[in-house]
N, C-alpha and C positions, 0 to 999 in steps of 0.2 A: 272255962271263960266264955261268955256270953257276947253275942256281936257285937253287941252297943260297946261292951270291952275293948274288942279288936277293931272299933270306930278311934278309940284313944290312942290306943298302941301307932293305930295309923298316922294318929296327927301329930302325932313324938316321932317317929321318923322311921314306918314301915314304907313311906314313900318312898325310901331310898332305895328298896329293893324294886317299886316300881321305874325308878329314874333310871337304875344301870339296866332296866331290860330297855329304855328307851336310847341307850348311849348304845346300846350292844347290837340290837334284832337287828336283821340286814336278811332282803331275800324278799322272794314272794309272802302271799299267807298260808296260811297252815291249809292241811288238807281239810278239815273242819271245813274249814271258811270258803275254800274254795267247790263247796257244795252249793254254798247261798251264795257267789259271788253276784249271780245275774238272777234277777226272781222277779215276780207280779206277787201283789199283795197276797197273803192268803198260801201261798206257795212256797217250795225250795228249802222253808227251812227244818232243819233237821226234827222230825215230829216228836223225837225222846228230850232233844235239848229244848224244843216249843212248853211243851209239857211241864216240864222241872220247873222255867223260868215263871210259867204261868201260874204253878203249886206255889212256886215259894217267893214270890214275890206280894206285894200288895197295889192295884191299882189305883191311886188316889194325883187330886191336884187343889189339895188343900195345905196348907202348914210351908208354902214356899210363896215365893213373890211373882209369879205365874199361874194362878188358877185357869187361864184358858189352854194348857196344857195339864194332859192326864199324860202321868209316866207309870213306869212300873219299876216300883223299890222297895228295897227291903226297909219296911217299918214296924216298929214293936210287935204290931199283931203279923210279924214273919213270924215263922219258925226257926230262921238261924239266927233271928235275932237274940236267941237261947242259947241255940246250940255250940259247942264247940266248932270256931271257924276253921277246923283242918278237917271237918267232917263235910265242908264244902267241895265240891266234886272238881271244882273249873278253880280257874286261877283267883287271887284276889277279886272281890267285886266292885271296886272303886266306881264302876260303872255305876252300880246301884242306889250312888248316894248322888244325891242333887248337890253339887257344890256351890259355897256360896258365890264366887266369882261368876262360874254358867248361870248361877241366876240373875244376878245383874245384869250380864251379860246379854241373855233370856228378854229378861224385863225392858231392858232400853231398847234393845229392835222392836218389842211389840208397841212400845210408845215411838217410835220414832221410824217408822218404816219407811221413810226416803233414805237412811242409810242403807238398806240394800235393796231399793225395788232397781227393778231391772239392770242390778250387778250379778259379778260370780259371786261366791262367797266360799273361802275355806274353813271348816271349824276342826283345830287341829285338837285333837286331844279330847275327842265330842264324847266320850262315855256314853252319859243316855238318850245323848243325842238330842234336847232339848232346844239349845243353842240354834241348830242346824233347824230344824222343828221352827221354830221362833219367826229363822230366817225365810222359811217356805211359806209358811202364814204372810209373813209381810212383805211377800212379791217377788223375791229376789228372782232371777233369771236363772241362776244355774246355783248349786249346793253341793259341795264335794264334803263329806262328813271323813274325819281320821282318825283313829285308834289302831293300836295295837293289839288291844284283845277281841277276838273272833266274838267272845263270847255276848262283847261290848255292842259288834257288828248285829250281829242277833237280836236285843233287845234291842236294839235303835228300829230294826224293821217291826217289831211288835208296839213300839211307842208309836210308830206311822201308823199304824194299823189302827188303835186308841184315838188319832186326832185325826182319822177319814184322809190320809195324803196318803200317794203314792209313794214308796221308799225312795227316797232320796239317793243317790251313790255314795256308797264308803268302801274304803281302802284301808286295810288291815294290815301295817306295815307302820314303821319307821322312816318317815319321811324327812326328817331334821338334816339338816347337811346334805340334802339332795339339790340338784338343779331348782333352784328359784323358779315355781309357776307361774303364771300370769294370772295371776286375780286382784278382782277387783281390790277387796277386801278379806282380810284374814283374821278370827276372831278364836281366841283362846283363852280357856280361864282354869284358874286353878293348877298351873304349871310349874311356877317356881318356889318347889319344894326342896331341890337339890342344886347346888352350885354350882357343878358340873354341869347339868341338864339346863340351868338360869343359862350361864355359857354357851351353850351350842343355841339354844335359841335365841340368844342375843345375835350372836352372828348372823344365824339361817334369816331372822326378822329382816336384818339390815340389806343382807343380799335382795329378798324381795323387793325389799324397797325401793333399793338404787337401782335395781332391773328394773320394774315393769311397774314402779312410783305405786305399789300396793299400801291402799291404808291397811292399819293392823288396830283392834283395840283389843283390851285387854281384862278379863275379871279379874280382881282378886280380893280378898278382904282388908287385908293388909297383915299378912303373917312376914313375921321377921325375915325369913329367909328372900320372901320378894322386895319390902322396904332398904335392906340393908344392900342390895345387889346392884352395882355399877346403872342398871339401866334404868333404875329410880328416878336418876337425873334428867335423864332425855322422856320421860310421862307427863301428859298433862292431863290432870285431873277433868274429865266430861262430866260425871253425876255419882252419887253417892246415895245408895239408897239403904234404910231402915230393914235390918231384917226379921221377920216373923219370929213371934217367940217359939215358935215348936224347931226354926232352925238356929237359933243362939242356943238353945239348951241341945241342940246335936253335934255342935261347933267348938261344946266350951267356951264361954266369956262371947265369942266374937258378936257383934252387935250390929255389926254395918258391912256391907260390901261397895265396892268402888269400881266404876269404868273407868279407863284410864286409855286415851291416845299418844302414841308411843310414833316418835318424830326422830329418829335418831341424830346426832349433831354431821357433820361434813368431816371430822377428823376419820382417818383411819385407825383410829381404836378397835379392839376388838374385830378388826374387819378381816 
């Protein structure tokens, strides 16, 4: 089975294996990670995992709705875009794929950079870090990037690298259902793939909010499992942008992505 394969498999609902490692990890980061936790450009990260990601990825920042970022992702001229993906070394690479919500997402901070110049900004669930990227470019004060996968942590320092910025901070853990931060803003896309996982961040969102009055906004396409979920109602549609045909044909059908600012109501639902 070929990757562009295991891109399907994914979006039929290999997610869900990613959702319960998000409902589950608890603890520091791996010992991996905690090699590059602290680094200078150029530096700390592991020169065998540098390497791999450099071979088998492809540098481009064409076929997404952000060309003034270059990322680094697996696209047909990969080699695992062929291969059997259990012959991949590291965990899933969700990182590797540009999701359509991060581009949205992407796209409106780089049109609109009074939304984060001189705020924090968290981007939870930053894969390839693009998002966070976005937000550095258009002034923000401070950048806290999150994922789960080390591997994720990794190429976010290598995309810094690709757009001339210092690595931003990331935190390789499971932060959902933890003490509410203080930021300004909190920006996440491509998240509600699984009900459970919709659920914990409905709450984790609301707690931010009513603590430390954090805006939140949100990518997503509009896949059923985010349209159909309780917090549909409390979204207000910001913009809706067109996406590239090279990512409607990686998406299957989807044709549009949506920012969406998320106000949650005063009831104790879900709280």
């Amino acid at each position: 089975m070929a990757f562009h394969d295991w891109k399907w498999l994914l979006l039929l609902g290999r997610q869900t294996t990613l959702a319960k490692v998000w409902r589950s990890r608890r603890g520091g980061p791996s010992l991996c990670w905690k090699r590059c936790c602290h680094w200078s450009t150029g530096k700390s990260l592991d020169p065998e995992v540098r390497a791999f990601l450099e071979e088998n990825t492809e540098v481009t920042n064409s076929g997404h709705l952000t060309p003034e970022i270059r990322l680094r992702l697996l696209t047909p001229r990969c080699r695992f875009w062929r291969e059997k993906p259990d012959l991949w070394p590291y965990g899933d690479p969700f990182w590797a794929i540009y999701w359509p919500g991060g581009q949205a997402l992407s796209r409106y901070i780089l049109d609109n950079p009074r939304v984060v110049k001189g705020r924090s900004v968290l981007d939870l669930g930053s894969g390839c870090g693009a998002t966070a990227i976005a937000a550095v470019m258009s002034g923000a004060s401070q950048v806290l990037a999150n994922d789960i996968d080390p591997i994720a942590g990794m190429a976010m320092i290598l995309n810094c690298e690709l757009n001339h910025l210092n690595p931003f901070p990331i935190t390789i853990k499971n932060i959902i259902n933890s003490e509410a931060g203080n930021w300004d803003l909190i920006v996440l896309g491509d998240m509600f793939y699984d009900e459970q996982l919709a659920d914990g961040l409905h709450r984790w969102l609301q707690k931010c909010i009513r603590t430390h009055q954090t805006e939140v906004l949100i990518g997503d396409p509009g896949r059923h499992q985010f349209l159909s979920h309780s917090i549909r109602s409390q979204l207000h549609k910001v913009i809706e942008y067109s996406l590239p045909e090279n990512t409607r044909q990686e998406n299957y059908g989807l044709t549009s992505s949506i920012v969406w600012s998320y106000h949650p109501s005063n009831s104790s639902d879900n709280s």
